[in-house]
C-alpha positions in Angstrom: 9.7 -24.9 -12.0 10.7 -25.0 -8.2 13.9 -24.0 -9.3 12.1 -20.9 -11.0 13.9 -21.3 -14.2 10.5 -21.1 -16.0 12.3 -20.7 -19.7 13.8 -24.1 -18.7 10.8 -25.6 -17.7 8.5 -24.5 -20.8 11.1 -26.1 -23.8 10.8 -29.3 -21.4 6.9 -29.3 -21.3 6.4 -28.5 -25.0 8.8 -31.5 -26.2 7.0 -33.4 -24.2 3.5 -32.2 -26.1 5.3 -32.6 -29.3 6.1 -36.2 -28.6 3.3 -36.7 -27.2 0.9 -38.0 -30.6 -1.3 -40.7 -28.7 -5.1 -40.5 -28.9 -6.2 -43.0 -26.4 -7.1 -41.6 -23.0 -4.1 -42.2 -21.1 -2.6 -40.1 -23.5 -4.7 -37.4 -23.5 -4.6 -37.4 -19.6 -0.9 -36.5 -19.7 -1.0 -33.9 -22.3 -4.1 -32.4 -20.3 -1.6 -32.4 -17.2 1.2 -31.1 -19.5 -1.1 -28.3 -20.8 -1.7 -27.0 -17.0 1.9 -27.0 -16.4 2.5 -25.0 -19.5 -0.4 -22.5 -18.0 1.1 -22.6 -14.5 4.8 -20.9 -16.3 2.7 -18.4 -18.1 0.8 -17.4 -14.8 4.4 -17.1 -12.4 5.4 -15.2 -15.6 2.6 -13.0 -15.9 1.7 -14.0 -19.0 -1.7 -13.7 -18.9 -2.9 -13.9 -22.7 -1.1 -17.0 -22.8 -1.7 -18.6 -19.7 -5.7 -18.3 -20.6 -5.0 -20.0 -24.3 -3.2 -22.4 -23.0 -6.2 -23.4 -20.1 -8.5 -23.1 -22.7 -6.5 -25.9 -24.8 -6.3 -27.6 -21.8 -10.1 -27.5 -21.0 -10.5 -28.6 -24.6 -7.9 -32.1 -23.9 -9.6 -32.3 -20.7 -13.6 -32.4 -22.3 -12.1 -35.3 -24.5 -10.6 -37.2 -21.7 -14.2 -37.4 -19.8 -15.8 -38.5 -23.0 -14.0 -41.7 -22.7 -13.2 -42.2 -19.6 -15.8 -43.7 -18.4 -15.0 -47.0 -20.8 -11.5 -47.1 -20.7 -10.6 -46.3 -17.0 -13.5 -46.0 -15.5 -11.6 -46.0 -11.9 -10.3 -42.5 -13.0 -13.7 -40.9 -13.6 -13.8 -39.1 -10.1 -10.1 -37.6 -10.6 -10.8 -36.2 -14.2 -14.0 -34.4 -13.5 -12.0 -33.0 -10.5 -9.4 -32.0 -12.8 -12.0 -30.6 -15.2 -13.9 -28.2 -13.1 -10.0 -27.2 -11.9 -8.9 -25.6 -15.3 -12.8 -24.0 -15.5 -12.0 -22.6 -12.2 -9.0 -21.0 -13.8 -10.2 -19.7 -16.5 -12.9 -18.0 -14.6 -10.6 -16.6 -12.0 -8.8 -14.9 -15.2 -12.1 -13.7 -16.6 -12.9 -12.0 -13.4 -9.7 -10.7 -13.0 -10.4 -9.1 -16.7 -13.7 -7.9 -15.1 -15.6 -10.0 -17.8 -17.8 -11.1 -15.3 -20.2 -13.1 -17.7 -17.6 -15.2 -19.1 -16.3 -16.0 -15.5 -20.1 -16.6 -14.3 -20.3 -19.7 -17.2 -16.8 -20.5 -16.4 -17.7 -21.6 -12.6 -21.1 -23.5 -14.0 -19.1 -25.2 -16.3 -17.0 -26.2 -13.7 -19.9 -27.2 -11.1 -21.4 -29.0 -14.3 -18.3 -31.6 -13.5 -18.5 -30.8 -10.1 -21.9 -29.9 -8.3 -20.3 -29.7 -5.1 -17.0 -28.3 -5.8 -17.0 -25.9 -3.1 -14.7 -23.0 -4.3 -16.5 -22.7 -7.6 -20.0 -22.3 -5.7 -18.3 -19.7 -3.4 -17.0 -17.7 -6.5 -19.8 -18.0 -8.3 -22.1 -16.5 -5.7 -19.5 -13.5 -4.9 -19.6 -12.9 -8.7 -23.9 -12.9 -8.5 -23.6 -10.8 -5.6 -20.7 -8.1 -7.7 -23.2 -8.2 -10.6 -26.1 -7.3 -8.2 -28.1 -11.1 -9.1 -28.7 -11.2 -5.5 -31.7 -14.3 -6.1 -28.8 -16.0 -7.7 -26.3 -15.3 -5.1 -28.5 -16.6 -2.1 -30.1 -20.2 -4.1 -25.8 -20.5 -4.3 -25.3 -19.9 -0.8 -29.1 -21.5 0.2 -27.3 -24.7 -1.6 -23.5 -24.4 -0.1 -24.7 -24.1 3.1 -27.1 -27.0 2.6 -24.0 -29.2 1.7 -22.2 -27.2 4.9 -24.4 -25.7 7.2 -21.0 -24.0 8.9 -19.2 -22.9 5.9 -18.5 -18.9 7.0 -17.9 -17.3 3.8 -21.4 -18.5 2.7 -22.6 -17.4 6.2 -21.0 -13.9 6.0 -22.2 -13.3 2.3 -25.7 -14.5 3.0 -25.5 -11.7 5.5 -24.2 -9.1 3.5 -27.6 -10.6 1.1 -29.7 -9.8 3.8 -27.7 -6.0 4.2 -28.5 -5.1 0.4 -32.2 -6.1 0.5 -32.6 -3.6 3.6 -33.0 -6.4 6.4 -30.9 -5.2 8.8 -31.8 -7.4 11.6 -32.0 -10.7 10.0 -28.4 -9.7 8.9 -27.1 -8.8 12.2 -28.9 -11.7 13.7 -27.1 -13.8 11.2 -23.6 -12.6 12.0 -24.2 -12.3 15.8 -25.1 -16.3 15.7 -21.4 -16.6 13.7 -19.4 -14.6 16.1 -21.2 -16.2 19.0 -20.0 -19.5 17.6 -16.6 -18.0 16.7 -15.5 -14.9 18.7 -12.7 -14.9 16.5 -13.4 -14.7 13.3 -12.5 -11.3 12.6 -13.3 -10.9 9.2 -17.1 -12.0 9.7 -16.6 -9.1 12.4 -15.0 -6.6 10.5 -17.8 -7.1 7.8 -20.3 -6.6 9.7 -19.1 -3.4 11.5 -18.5 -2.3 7.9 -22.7 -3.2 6.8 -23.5 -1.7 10.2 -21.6 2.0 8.9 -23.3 1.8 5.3 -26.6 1.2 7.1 -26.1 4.1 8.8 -25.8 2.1 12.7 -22.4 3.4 13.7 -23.8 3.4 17.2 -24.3 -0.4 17.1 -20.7 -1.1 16.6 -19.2 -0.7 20.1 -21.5 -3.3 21.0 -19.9 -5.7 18.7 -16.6 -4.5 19.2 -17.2 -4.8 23.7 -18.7 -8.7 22.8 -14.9 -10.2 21.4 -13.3 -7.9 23.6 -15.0 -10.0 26.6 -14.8 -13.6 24.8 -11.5 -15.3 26.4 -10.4 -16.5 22.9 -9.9 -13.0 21.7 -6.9 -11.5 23.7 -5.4 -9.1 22.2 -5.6 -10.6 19.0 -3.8 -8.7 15.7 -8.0 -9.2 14.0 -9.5 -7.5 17.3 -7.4 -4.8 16.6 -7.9 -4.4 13.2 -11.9 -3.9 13.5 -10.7 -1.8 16.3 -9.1 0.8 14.2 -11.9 0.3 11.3 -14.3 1.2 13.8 -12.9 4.8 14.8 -11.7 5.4 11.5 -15.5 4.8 10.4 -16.2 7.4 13.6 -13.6 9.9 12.6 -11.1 9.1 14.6 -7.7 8.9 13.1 -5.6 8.9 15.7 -7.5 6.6 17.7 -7.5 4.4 14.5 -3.9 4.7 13.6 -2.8 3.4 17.1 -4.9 0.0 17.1 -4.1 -0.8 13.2 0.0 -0.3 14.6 -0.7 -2.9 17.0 -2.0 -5.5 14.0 0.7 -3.7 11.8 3.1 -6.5 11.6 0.7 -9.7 11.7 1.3 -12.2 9.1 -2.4 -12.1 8.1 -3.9 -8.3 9.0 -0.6 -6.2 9.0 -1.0 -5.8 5.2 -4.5 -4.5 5.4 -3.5 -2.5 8.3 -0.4 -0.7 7.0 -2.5 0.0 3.7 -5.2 1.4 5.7 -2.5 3.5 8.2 -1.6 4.8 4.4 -4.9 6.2 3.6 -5.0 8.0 6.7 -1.5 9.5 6.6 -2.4 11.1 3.0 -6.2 12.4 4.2 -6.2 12.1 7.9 -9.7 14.2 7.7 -10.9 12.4 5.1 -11.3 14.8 2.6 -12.5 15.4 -0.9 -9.0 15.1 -2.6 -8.8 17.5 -5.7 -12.3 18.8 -4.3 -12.0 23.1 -4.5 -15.7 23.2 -2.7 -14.6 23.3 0.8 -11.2 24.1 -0.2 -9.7 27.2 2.2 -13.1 27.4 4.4 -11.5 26.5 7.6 -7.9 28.3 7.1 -8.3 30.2 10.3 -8.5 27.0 12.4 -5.8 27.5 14.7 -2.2 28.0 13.4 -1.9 27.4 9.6 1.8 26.8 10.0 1.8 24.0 12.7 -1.1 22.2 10.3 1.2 22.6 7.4 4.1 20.8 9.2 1.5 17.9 10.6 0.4 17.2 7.3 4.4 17.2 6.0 4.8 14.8 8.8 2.0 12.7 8.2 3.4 12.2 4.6 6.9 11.2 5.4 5.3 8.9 7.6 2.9 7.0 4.7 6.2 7.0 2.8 7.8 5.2 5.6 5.1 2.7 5.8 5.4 2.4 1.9 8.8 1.2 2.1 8.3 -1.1 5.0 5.3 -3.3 2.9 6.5 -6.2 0.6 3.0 -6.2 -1.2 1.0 -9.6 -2.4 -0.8 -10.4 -5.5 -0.4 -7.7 -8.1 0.8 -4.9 -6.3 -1.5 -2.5 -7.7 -2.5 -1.2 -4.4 0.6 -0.4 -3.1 1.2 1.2 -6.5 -1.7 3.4 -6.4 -1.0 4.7 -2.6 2.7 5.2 -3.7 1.8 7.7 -6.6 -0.9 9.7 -4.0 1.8 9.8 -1.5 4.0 11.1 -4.4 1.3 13.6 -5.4 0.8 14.7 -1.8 3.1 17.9 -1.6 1.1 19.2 -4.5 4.5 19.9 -6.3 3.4 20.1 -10.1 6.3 18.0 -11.3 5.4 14.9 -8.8 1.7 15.8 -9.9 2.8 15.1 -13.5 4.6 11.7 -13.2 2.2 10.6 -10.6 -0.5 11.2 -13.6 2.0 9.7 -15.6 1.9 6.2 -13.6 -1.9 6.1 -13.1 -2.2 6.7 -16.7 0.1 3.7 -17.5 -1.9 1.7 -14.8 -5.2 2.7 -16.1 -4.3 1.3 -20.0 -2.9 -1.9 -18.8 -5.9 -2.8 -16.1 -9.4 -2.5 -18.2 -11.3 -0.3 -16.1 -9.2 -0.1 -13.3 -11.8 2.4 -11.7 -8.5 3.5 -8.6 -6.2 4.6 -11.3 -9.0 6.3 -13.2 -10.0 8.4 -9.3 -6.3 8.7 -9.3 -6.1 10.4 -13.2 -8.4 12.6 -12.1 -8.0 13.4 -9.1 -4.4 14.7 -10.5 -5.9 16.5 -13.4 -7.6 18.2 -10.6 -4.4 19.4 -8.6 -3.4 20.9 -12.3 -6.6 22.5 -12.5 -6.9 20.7 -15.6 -10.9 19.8 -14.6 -12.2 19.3 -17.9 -10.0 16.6 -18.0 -11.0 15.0 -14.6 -14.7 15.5 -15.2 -14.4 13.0 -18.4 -12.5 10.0 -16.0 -15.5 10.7 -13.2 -17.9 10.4 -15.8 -16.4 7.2 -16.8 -16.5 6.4 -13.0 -20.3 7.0 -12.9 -21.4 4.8 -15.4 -19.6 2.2 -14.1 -21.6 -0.6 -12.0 -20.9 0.0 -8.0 -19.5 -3.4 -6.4 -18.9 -3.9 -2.7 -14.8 -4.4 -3.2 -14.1 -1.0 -4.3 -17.3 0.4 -2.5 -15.1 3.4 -0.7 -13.4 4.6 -4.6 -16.6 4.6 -6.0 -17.7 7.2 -3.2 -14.9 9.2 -3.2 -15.2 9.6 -7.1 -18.6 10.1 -6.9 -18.1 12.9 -4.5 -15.6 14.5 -6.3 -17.5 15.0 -9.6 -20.6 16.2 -7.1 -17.6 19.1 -6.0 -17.1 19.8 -9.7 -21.0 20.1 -10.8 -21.3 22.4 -7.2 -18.2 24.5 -8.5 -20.0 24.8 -11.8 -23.7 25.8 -10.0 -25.3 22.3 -11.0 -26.8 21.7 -8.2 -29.2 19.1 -9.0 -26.5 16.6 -10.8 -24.5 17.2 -8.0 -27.8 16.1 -5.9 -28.1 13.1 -7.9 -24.4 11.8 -6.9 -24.7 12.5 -3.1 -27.7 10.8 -2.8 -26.5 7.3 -4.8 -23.4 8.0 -2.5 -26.1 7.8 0.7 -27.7 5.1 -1.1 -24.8 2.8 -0.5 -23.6 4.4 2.4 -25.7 6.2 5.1 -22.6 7.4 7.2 -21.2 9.3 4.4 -20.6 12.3 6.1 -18.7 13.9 3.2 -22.2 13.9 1.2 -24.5 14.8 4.2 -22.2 17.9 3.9 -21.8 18.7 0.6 -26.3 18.7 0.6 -25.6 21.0 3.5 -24.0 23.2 1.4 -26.1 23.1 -1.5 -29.2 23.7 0.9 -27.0 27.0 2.1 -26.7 28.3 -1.5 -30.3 28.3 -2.0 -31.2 29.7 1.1 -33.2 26.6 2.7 -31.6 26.9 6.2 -34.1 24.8 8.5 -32.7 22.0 5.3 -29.2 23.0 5.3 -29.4 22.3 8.8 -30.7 18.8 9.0 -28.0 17.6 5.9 -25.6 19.5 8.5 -26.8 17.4 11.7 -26.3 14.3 10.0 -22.5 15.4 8.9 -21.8 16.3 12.5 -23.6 12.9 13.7 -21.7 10.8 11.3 -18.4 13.1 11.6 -18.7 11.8 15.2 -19.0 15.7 16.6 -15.4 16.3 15.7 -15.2 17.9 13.0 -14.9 22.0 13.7 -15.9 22.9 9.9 -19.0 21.1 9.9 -20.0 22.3 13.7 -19.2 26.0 12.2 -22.0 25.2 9.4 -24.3 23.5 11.5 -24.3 26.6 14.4 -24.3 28.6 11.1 -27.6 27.3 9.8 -29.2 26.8 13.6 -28.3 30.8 13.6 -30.4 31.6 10.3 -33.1 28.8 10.9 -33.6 31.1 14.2 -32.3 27.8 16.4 -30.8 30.0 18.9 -30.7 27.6 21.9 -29.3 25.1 19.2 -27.0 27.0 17.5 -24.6 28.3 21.2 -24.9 24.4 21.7 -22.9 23.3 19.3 -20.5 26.5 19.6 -20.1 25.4 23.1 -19.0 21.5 21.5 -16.6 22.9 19.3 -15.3 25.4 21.3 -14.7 22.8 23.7 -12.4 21.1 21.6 -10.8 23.7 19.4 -10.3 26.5 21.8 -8.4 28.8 19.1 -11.4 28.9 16.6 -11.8 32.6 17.4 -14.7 32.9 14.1 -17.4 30.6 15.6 -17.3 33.3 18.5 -17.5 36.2 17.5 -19.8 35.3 14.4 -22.4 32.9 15.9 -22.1 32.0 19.2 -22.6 36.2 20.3 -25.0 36.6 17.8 -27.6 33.6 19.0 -27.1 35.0 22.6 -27.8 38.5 21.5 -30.8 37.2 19.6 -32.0 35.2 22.8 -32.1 38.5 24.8 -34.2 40.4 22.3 
């Protein structure tokens, strides 16, 4: 097996199980360690239908072996109850990986049956309660993990994240301020909670946070610092700013991954728009030269191809996969559209419910104009349940089948989806603007203007569209004073945005004199 040559290695292993015809418990205790090794070949060799049979035999081998253990070698009782709630481990971790969450849930009790205080089962099992929304059953797992170890982080950090989802913000930030004070650098407690802080709609908290392990002298200019660095302006709409701190953690063994990935993202939709949306689509065309935003956005995409190349992906690749086929899709040429479809498509059968190649179907379907098509995989999307790992797909599909239901006039399903969008994320600016623009259509300025305010807000004040919108509504709402404010912002900034000029800010001031 070290030597890789896993075809080798099985015939080995399964002349040893044939020889191996003893039924007293020594026996049974090698063909239980046989069985795992047979497992362990199918897992390097992705054999994933066989590598769960073969832990369930084992499992089986395994129960047998603690029935008589405890008479015939009763010094190995410890070892074999360690090995049991191992192989339930596995074949929990599979079940999850299936997304068969209720098999993997009985999986890890099994396993803390043999083992109450195996530590990684608890851990799983309370991430699984906390994916499946038990959160009682997720906090008595952490209440009793930290119980056993009162500084064990990951139950720390999710007993936060507890207190995030029931709406007590404080006792959650008190929580992870007590961690961080402990350790300044644990960046991942950190980056979690600058993450809560954004879906609870506290952006303004997270400088704070960030300032706090800047000044701790175990920090430095650590690869983590900079990683939350760059989440927190990419969370404020700053993509540049972003892109230059997740460079500086870009080739760090542990964050340069995450940080490449997330340089990726903002390559392919540097202003984080609705990809395949048609809502918005054209609305801010005479914002500066077309031409020189045309060759940016070329630029930006050789650039996430670059980046591509560079990562040698972990685990399953199918990250890296899906990022590949958007940057592939990203020149909107229709035969990169079609293989790109082709990929997610092929992606999508082999991963049950793999909810980012299903965005990615439709999102292409979208591109081809093909929306009947896209509305079905959204749809799927929807009635999926939300979890916290692919929180930011979930939005973004979410949003897009809100742009369909506005390009077909249904304004209240499109409603429905912003608001579960807000619901899990209060710094959506994307949806703050999209009710905007619903508002707009049906004439309720003095509301079009407060969705508006919060898009600007949570767009950091940077975004030129939404300011247009915003002075737009302030202008009909009769906001005068308001309305040559936020001209003034945005003209600031984007000088060679002639229309907010001549078709708001002279208007307010006209309308001031009368």
């Amino acid at each position: 097996m070290k030597m890789k040559n896993y075809e080798k290695a099985e015939k080995v292993i399964r002349t040893a199980l044939e020889q191996q015809k003893g039924t007293d418990v020594a026996s049974l205790m090698e063909e239980s360690k046989l069985l795992v090794l047979l497992a362990k070949i199918h897992q390097k060799t992705s054999n994933t239908e066989e590598y769960l049979k073969v832990l369930m035999n084992a499992k089986d081998v395994q129960i047998r072996v603690l029935k008589r253990v405890g008479l015939e070698q009763p010094d190995q009782v410890s070892l074999q109850t360690l090995q049991a709630a191992k192989i339930c481990c596995d074949i929990a971790e599979v079940a999850t990986s299936k997304r068969e969450y209720d098999q993997a849930i009985r999986s890890y009790k099994e396993a803390l049956s043999h083992d109450s205080s195996h530590v990684k089962a608890m851990l799983a099992l309370a991430r699984l309660h906390l994916l499946v929304n038990d959160l009682d059953a997720c906090q008595q797992q952490c209440s009793q993990l930290l119980e056993m170890d009162k500084d064990n982080d990951s139950a720390f950090m999710m007993m936060a994240e507890l207190m995030f989802r029931k709406h007590d913000y404080e006792s959650a930030i008190f929580n992870f301020q007590q961690l961080l004070e402990r350790k300044p650098d644990q960046y991942e407690a950190l980056g979690r909670l600058l993450d809560l802080l954004r879906r609870a709609g506290k952006l303004e908290e997270c400088d704070k946070f960030i300032q706090q392990a800047e000044k701790s002298p175990r920090t430095g200019r650590d690869a983590g610092l900079n990683y939350c660095k760059g989440m927190n302006e990419w969370s404020k709409n700053n993509p540049t700013q972003a892109l230059k701190f997740f460079n500086l953690a870009r080739k760090d063994a542990e964050w340069g991954e995450k940080a490449t990935y997330n340089m990726i993202e903002i390559c392919l939709n540097p202003d984080n728009e609705t990809l395949g949306g048609e809502t918005f689509e054209g609305m801010d065309s005479d914002l500066g030269n077309q031409a020189e935003k045309t060759d940016s956005q070329l630029a930006a995409v050789k650039t996430a191809e670059k980046l591509l190349k560079e990562l040698k992906p972990t685990g399953n690749g199918l990250k890296y996969r899906i990022l590949e086929n958007y940057a592939f899709m990203a020149n909107k040429n229709k035969s990169n559209i079609e293989k790109s479809l082709s990929h997610f498509m092929e992606i999508a059968t082999a991963e049950r419910d793999h909810l980012p190649s299903l965005l990615g179907m439709a999102t292409a379907y979208m591109y081809m104009k093909q929306t009947p098509r896209a509305r079905n995989q959204l749809k799927r999307i929807a009635k999926m349940n939300w979890t916290m790992e692919e929180a930011d797909e979930f939005e973004r599909s979410w949003l897009l089948l809100a742009d369909v239901y506005i390009q077909n006039g249904k304004y209240d399903m499109a409603g429905d989806l912003l608001k579960k969008c807000l619901d899990h994320n209060k710094s959506c600016c994307k949806a703050w603007e999209y009710l905007g623009f619903i508002m707009e259509k049906e004439q309720a300025y003095q509301d079009a203007a407060k969705n508006y305010e919060n898009a600007w807000k949570f767009g950091n004040q940077n975004n030129p569209g939404i300011g247009y919108k915003l002075a737009f509504n302030y202008l009909k709402a009769k906001r005068f004073v308001d309305a040559i404010d936020v001209c003034h912002k945005v003209l600031s900034q984007h000088p060679k945005y002639p229309r907010i000029r001549k078709e708001i800010l002279e208007k307010a001031r006209s309308s001031l004199r009368i």
